[in-house]
LUMFI-875777 format. One record per residue (C-alpha): x, y, z; residue in one letter. Coordinates in steps of 0.25 Angstrom, whole numbers. Example, Ala and Ser with C-alpha at 12.3 -4.5 7.8 and 13.67 -1.06 7.14 Angstrom:
% residues 2
     c1     c2     c3  aa
     49    -18     31   A
     55     -4     29   S
END
This chain:
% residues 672
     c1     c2     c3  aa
      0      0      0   X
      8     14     -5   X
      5     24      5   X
     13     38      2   X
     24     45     13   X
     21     55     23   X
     33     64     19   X
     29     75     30   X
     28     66     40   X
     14     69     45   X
      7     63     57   X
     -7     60     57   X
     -7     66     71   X
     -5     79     67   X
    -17     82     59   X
    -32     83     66   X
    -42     74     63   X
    -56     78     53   X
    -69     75     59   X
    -78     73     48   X
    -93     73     47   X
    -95     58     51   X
    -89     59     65   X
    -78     51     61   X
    -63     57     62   X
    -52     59     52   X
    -39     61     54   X
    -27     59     45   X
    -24     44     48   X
    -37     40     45   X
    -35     48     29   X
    -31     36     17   X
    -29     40      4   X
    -28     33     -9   X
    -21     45    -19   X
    -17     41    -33   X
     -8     48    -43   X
     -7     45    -58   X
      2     50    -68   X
      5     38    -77   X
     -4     27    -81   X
     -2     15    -89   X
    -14     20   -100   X
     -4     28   -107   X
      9     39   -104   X
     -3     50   -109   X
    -10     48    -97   X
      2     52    -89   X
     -2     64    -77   X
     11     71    -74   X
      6     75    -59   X
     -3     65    -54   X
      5     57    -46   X
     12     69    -40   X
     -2     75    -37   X
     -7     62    -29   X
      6     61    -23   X
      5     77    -18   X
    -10     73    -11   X
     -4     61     -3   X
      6     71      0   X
     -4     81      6   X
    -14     70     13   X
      1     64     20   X
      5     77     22   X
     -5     90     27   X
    -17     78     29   X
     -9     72     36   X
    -13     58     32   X
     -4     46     35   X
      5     40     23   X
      1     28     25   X
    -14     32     22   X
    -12     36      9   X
    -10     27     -3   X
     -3     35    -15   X
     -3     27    -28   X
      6     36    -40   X
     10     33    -55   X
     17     43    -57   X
     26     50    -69   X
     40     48    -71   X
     45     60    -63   X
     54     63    -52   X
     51     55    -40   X
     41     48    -50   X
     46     36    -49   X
     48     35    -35   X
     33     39    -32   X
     31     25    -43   X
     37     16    -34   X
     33     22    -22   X
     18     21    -23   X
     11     11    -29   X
      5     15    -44   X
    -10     18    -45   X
    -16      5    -52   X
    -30      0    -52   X
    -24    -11    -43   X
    -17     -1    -32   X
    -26      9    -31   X
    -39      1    -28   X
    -32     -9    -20   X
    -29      4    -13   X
    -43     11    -13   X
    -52     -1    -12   X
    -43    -10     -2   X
    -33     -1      5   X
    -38     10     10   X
    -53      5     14   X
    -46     -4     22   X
    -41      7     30   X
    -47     12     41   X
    -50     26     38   X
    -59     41     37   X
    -54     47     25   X
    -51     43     12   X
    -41     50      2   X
    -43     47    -13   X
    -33     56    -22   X
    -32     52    -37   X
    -22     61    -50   X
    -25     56    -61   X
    -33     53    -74   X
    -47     52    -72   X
    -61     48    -81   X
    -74     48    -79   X
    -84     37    -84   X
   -100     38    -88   X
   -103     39    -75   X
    -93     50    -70   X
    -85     41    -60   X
    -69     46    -62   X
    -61     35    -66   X
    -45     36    -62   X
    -37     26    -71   X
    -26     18    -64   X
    -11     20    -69   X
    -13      6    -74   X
    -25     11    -81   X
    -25      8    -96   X
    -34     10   -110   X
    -38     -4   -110   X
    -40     -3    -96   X
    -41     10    -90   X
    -43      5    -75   X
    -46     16    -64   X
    -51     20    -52   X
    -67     27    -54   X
    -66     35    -43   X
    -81     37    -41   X
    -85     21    -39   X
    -71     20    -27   X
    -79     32    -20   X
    -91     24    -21   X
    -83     12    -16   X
    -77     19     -3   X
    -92     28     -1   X
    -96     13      1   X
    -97      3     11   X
    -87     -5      8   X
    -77      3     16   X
    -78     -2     30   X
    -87      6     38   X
    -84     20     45   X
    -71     23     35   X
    -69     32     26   X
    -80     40     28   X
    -71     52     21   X
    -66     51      7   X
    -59     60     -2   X
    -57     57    -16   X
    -49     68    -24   X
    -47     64    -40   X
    -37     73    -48   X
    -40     68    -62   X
    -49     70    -75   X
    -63     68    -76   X
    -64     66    -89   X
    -74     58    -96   X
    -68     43    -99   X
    -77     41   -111   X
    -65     51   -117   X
    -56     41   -116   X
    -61     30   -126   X
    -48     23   -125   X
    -48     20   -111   X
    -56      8   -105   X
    -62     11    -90   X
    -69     -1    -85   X
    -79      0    -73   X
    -74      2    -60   X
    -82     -1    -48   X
    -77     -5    -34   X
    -89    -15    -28   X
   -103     -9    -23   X
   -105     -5     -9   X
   -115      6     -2   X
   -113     19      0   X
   -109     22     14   X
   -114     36     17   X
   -105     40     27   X
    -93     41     17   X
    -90     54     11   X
    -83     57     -1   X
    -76     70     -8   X
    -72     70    -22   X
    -65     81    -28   X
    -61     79    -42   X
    -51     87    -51   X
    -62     92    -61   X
    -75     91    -64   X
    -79     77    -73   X
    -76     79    -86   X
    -64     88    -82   X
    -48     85    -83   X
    -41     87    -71   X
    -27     95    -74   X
    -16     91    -74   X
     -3    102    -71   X
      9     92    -78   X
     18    104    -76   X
     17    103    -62   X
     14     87    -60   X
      2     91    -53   X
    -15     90    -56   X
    -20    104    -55   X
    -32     98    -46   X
    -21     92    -36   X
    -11    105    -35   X
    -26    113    -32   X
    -30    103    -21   X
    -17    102    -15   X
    -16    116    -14   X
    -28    116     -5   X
    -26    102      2   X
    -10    105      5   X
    -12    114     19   X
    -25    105     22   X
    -24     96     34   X
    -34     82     32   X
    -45     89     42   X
    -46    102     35   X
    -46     97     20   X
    -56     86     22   X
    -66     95     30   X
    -63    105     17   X
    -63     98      5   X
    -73    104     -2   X
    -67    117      2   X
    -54    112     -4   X
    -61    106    -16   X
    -67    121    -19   X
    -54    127    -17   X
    -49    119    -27   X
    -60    122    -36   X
    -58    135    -34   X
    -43    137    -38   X
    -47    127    -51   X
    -55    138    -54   X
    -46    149    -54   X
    -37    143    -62   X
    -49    137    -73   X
    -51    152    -74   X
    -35    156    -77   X
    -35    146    -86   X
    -25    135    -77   X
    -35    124    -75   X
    -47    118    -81   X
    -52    107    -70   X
    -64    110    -60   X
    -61    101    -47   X
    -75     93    -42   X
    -78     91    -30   X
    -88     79    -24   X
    -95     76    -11   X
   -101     65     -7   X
   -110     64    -20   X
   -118     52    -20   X
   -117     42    -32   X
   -127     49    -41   X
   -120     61    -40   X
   -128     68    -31   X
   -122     79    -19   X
   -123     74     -6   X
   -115     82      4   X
   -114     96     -5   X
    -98    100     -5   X
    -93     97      8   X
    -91     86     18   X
   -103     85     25   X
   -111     77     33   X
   -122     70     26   X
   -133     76     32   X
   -126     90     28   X
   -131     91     12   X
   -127    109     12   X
   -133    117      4   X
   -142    114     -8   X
   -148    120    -19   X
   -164    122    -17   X
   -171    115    -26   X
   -185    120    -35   X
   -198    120    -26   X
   -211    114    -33   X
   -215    126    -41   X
   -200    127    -46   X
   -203    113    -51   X
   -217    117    -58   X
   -213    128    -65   X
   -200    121    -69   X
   -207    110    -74   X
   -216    118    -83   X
   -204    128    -88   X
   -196    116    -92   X
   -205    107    -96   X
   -205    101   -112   X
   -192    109   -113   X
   -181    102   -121   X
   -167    103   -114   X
   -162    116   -120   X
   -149    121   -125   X
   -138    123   -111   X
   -145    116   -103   X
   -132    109    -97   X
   -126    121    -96   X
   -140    127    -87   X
   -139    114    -80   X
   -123    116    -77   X
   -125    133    -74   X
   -134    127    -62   X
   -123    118    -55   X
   -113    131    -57   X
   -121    142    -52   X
   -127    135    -39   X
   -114    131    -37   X
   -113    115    -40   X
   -106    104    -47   X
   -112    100    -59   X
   -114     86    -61   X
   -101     78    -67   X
   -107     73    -79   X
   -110     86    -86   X
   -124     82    -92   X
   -139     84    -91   X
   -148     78    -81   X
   -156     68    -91   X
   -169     73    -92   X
   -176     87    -96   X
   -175    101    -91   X
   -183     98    -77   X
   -174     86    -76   X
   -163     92    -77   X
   -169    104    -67   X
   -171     94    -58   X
   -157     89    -58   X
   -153    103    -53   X
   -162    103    -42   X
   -158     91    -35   X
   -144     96    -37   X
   -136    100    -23   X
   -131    114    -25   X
   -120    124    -21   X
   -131    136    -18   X
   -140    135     -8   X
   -149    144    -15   X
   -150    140    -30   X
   -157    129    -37   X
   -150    123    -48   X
   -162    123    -56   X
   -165    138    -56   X
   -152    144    -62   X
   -152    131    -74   X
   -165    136    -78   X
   -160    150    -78   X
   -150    146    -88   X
   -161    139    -96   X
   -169    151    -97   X
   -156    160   -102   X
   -152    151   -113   X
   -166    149   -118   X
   -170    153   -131   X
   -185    152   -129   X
   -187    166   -119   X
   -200    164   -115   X
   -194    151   -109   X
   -183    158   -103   X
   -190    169    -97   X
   -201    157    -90   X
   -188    151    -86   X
   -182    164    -79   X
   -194    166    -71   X
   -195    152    -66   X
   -180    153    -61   X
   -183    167    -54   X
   -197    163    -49   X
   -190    150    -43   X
   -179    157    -38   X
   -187    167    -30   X
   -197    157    -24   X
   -185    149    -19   X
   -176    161    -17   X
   -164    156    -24   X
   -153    162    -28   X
   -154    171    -40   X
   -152    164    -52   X
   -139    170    -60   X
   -137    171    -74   X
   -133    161    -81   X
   -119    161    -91   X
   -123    167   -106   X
   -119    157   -115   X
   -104    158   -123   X
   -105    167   -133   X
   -104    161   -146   X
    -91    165   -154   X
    -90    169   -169   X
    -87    157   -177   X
    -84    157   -192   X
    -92    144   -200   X
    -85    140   -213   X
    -94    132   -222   X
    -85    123   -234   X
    -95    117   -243   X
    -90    108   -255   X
    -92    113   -268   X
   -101    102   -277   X
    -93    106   -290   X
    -77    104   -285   X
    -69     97   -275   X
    -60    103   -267   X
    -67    118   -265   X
    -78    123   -256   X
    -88    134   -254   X
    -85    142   -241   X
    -96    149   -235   X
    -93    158   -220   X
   -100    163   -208   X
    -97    171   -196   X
   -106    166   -182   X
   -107    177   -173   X
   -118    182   -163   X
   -128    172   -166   X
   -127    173   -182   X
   -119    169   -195   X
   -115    177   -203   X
   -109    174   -218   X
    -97    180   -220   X
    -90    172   -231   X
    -93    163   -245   X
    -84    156   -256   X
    -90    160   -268   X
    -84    149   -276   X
    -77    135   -268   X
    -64    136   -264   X
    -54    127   -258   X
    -49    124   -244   X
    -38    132   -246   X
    -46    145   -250   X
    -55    142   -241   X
    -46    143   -230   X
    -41    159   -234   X
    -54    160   -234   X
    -57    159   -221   X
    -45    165   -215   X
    -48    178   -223   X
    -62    177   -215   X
    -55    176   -202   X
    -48    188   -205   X
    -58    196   -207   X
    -65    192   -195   X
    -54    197   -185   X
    -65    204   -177   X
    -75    194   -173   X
    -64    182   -176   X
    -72    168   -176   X
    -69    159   -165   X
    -73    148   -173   X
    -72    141   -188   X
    -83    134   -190   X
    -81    124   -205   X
    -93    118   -209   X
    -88    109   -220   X
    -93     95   -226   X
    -91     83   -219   X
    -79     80   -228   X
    -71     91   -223   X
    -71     88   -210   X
    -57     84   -213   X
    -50     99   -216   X
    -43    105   -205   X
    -48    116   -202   X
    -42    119   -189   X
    -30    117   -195   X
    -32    127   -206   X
    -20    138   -205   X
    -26    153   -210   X
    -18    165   -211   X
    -25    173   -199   X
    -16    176   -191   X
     -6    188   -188   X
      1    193   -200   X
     -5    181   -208   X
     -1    169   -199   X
     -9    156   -200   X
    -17    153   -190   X
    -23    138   -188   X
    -39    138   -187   X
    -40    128   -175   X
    -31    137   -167   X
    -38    150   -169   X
    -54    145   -171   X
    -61    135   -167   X
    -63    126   -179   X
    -74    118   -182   X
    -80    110   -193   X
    -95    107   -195   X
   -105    100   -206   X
   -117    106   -203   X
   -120    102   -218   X
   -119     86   -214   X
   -128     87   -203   X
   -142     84   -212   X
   -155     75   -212   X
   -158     71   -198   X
   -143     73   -193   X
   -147     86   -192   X
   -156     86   -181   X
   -146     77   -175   X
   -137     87   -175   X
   -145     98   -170   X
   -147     88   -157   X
   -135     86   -155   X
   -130    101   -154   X
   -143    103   -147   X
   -138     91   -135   X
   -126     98   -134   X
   -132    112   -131   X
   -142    106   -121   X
   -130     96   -114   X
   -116    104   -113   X
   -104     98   -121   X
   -100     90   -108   X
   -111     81   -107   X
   -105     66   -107   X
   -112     61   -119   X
   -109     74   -127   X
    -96     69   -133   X
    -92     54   -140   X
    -80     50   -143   X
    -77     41   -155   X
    -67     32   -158   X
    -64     21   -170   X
    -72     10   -163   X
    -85     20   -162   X
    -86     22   -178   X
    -96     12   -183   X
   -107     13   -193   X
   -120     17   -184   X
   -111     29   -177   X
   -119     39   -180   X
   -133     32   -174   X
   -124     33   -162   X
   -120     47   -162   X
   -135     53   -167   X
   -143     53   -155   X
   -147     68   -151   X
   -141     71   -142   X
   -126     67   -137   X
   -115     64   -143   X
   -113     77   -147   X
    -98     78   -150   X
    -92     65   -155   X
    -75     65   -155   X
    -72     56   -165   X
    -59     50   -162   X
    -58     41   -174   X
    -49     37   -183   X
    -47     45   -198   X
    -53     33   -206   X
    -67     35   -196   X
    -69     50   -195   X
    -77     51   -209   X
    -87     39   -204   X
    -86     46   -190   X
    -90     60   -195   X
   -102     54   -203   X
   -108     46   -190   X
   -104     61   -183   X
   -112     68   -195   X
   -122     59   -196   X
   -127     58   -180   X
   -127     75   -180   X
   -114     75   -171   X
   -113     90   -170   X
    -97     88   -164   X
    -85     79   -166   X
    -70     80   -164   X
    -62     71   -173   X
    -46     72   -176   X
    -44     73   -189   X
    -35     62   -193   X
    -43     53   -185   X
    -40     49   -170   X
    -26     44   -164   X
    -22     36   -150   X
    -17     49   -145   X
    -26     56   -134   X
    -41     57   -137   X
    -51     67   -143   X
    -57     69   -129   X
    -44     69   -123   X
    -39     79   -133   X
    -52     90   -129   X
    -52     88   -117   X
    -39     93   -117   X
    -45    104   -123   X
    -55    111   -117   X
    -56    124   -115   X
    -66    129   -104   X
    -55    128    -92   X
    -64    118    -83   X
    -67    107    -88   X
    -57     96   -100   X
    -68     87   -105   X
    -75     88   -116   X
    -87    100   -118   X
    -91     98   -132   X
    -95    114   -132   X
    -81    118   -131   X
    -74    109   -141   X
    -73    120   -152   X
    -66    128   -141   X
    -58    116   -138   X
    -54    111   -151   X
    -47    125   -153   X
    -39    125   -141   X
    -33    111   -144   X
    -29    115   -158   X
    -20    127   -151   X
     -8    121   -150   X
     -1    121   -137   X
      8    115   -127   X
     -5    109   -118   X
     -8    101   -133   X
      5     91   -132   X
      0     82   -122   X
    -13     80   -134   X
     -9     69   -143   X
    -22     71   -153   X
    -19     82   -160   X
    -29     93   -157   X
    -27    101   -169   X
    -32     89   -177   X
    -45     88   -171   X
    -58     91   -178   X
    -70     97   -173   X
    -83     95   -179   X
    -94    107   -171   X
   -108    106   -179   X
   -116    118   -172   X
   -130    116   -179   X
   -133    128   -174   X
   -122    135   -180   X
   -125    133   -193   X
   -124    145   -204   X
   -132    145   -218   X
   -134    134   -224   X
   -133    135   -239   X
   -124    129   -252   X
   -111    135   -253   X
   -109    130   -268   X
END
């Protein structure tokens, strides 16, 4: 059993014991912990995490040292880099194997007579179907990706089958991604489950993640550190045991906070989560701190009867309108809570999904849920006389219930000015096309250039720098080309245009966001399929789990499109297929009304993937998985070349973005 040393030779003795809620004592000898760090896995050398291990190894440090909890109580397991004192730490402590850590976490420690219970993990980290974090082991590999889910072991030590009376404290602390598995096609999680039990009540747990689900966590190479770990240690490190356990939530908040400031300097990207005894369903039992049971804190009031009545009839026979997620997500931030993990709908209609918000536990004492996402409803409407009803139900509601007044919610992002290229093929000659141009801007297009004869590619391109020229003051922030399906091929990210200073070229995909579309494909009933696509995307966010597929070889088969086509998800499909697929992978895309796909061009390689690749990408300084909302956004920040791009093996200036906005769409007519 590897336990870790106590290089500042504390005593137990010296540090005051924590009486917590149950009546049972704590003190520092009756502390285990189980703390992981992994920077190499057998999977492959591109998993490695410089910092991981240095990060787990710091934490033993602070619970041997200020926490003043015996060495021999703590069980470090390491697989560190090949650095200086690397490889002393290698045969030190024993590596963190599925067959190490849970003989230690489901044989060693419950066998030891104990209050609180330390569990410390730096890592890599996936979430499944069901949003349980999965932690691979550094003997983790593709064909069998084995690994701790860290929800089903925090079911396992919340249960009876630890002796009575033990552990009635625990503390699980994961510094790693929380990304969706179902991004990494080429690994193979398995089920995980460590045998039934009951829940025993009087156990308490605290959770606090490094991000949010579906976030990365960061990781500072330079300084062989996570950024979550080096914030939290900077709270924990002048913390005795007593003062940081009766404060965690406090620390957790704190930590949160400085994450914050630096998301808003531009330093970090990861928003910390933290959890409180939650049951299994997800619901909040004891609020944000620890507490006794009988304690549930502050709640959010919920609707009275005529709330209800009214509601009903307001809402009632209404299709699910565009923004919806985003009403439904405003609630949760300005009253103050954690929005659900799984960053989707409630299933149902609107007064299911008002329900949902009224059994939520909220962070204000004095705000239904339910009144500020019908306020935002009401302001994104386009029927007025609905709006207006919806207004006075809000403030009639609010009044009789004295709530808080209801702020304004966020105006939406104002749509930037994009310029649409349409390229038609001529029906007399090969190898010219007519050109036609618009500029969109405040709501409207507008035509501001036509080939009068069909010209080649070449022309075509000074055509269009000449036009960027001379709109140097409303530049575009965006190209759109609306071209037939056969010229999906031509780069035009990659086109150089002499537009910069004193005639310098300038690459596309580095100054615009450049899309392609075939607005002119989408006919017969694909069309509507189209339209409801688009329309699933506006009601349900670009988060929603099911709003992005992944394709790869295997997937391509001759019924792929009567897969794709129902009306709502997928609605973004990144085709990681091989060059000789793409054309019957772009036909089943076309055909099922897919408004949005990524594909690189030169078809995929068994470098990192496509959702590897954007999640690297994203741009909103919060949270790295995938929004498909922000992909135009994303795809041009990939293609600007940088030192950050090294460590990307696809090549991100080779990847193609397909963004068919049905309701962008300028006059349709023949050019020819």
């Amino acid at each position: 059993m590897t336990t870790v040393d106590d290089p500042a030779g504390q005593h137990p003795g010296r540090f005051s014991t924590y009486r917590c809620g149950t009546g049972a004592a704590i003190d520092p000898s009756r502390v285990f912990a189980l703390v992981v760090g992994i920077e190499t896995y057998d999977v492959s050398h591109r998993w490695d995490l410089a910092g991981a291990a240095r990060d787990a190894e710091r934490f033993a440090g602070w619970l041997t040292g200020p926490a003043g909890v015996p060495a021999g109580n703590v069980r470090l397991l390491l697989s560190p880099l090949g650095r200086p004192g690397g490889d002393r730490a290698r045969r030190k402590h024993q590596r963190p194997t599925q067959e190490n850590v849970e003989r230690a976490l489901f044989k060693e420690l419950p066998s030891c007579d104990g209050d609180l219970l330390w569990l410390y993990w730096a890592g890599h980290g996936y979430l499944d179907a069901s949003h349980q974090l999965l932690l691979p082991y550094a003997d983790a590999t593709q064909n069998f990706t084995s690994h701790l889910n860290l929800e089903a072991a925090l079911r396992w030590w919340k249960s009876n089958r630890l002796p009575n009376g033990r552990f009635h404290r625990q503390i699980a602390i994961g510094d790693a991604c929380r990304v969706d598995a179902a991004g990494a096609a080429k690994l193979a999680f398995g089920p995980s489950e460590y045998g039934p039990g009951r829940t025993d009540p009087k156990r308490r747990q605290f959770r606090l993640y490094a991000s949010h689900a579906g976030e990365a966590a960061q990781n500072l190479a330079d300084r062989g550190a996570g950024r979550f770990t080096e914030t939290l240690l900077q709270h924990l490190q002048e913390e005795t045991l007593e003062a940081a356990v009766a404060n965690l939530a406090g620390i957790a908040r704190s930590v949160q906070t400085d994450l914050q400031l630096l998301r808003q300097q531009g330093l970090a990207w990861q928003e910390p989560q933290f959890i409180i005894d939650r049951d299994w369903s997800g619901s909040a039992i004891f609020g944000d701190r620890w507490k006794d049971p009988g304690d549930h804190g502050p709640r959010a009031p919920g609707l009275d009867q005529r709330a209800w009545t009214d509601l009903g009839t307001l809402l009632r026979g209404r299709d699910i309108p565009p923004f919806t997620y985003d009403a439904y997500l405003w609630a949760f931030e300005v009253t103050g809570c954690a929005p659900p993990a799984h960053r989707s709908l409630p299933a149902g209609e609107l007064t299911e999904i008002a329900r949902d918000l009224d059994n939520r536990h909220g962070g204000r004492p004095d705000l239904p849920l339910t009144l500020p996402f019908v306020r935002h409803l009401a302001e994104r409407s386009d029927d007025a006389q609905w709006a207006e009803e919806a207004r006075t139900w809000v403030d009639a509601t609010r009044s009789r219930l004295d709530a808080a007044p209801v702020p304004a919610p966020p105006a939406p992002a104002p749509e930037g000015t994009s310029l649409h290229v349409r390229l038609a093929e001529d029906s007399e000659a090969d190898g010219v096309l007519w050109v036609r141009m618009w500029l969109y801007r405040r709501a409207a297009f507008e035509a501001v250039w036509e080939s009068e004869h069909p010209l080649r590619m070449a022309e075509i391109r000074t055509r269009l720098g000449e036009q960027l020229l001379a709109r140097s003051a409303d530049l575009p922030g965006r190209i759109e080309f609306h071209v037939p399906q056969d010229l999906l091929t031509e780069a035009f990210e990659c086109w150089r245009l002499p537009i910069g200073r004193r005639g310098k070229t300038i690459e596309l995909g580095c100054q615009y966001e450049v899309l392609v579309r075939c607005p002119d494909e989408r006919t017969g009933i694909t069309r509507d399929q189209w339209r409801r696509k688009w329309q699933w995307l506006k009601q349900h966010g670009g988060e929603h789990p099911r709003a992005v597929r992944e394709l790869c070889d295997d997937d391509v088969f001759a019924e792929l499109a009567v897969s794709l086509q129902e009306p709502g998800p997928p609605v973004c499909v990144l085709a990681e297929v091989s060059d000789r697929l793409l054309v019957e992978t772009l036909d089943a895309l076309l055909d099922a009304g897919v408004p949005i796909a990524v594909w690189p061009r030169g078809g995929a390689t068994d470098d990192a993937g496509l959702s590897a690749v954007l999640a690297a990408g994203r741009v909103d300084g919060r949270h790295v998985g995938i929004d498909v909302r922000r992909l135009p956004a994303v795809l041009k920040r990939l293609r600007i070349p940088g030192p950050e791009r090294q460590e990307v093996r696809t090549s991100p200036q080779s990847l193609v973005l397909l963004w068919d906005d049905p309701e962008r769409v300028p006059e349709r007519r023949s050019l020819s």
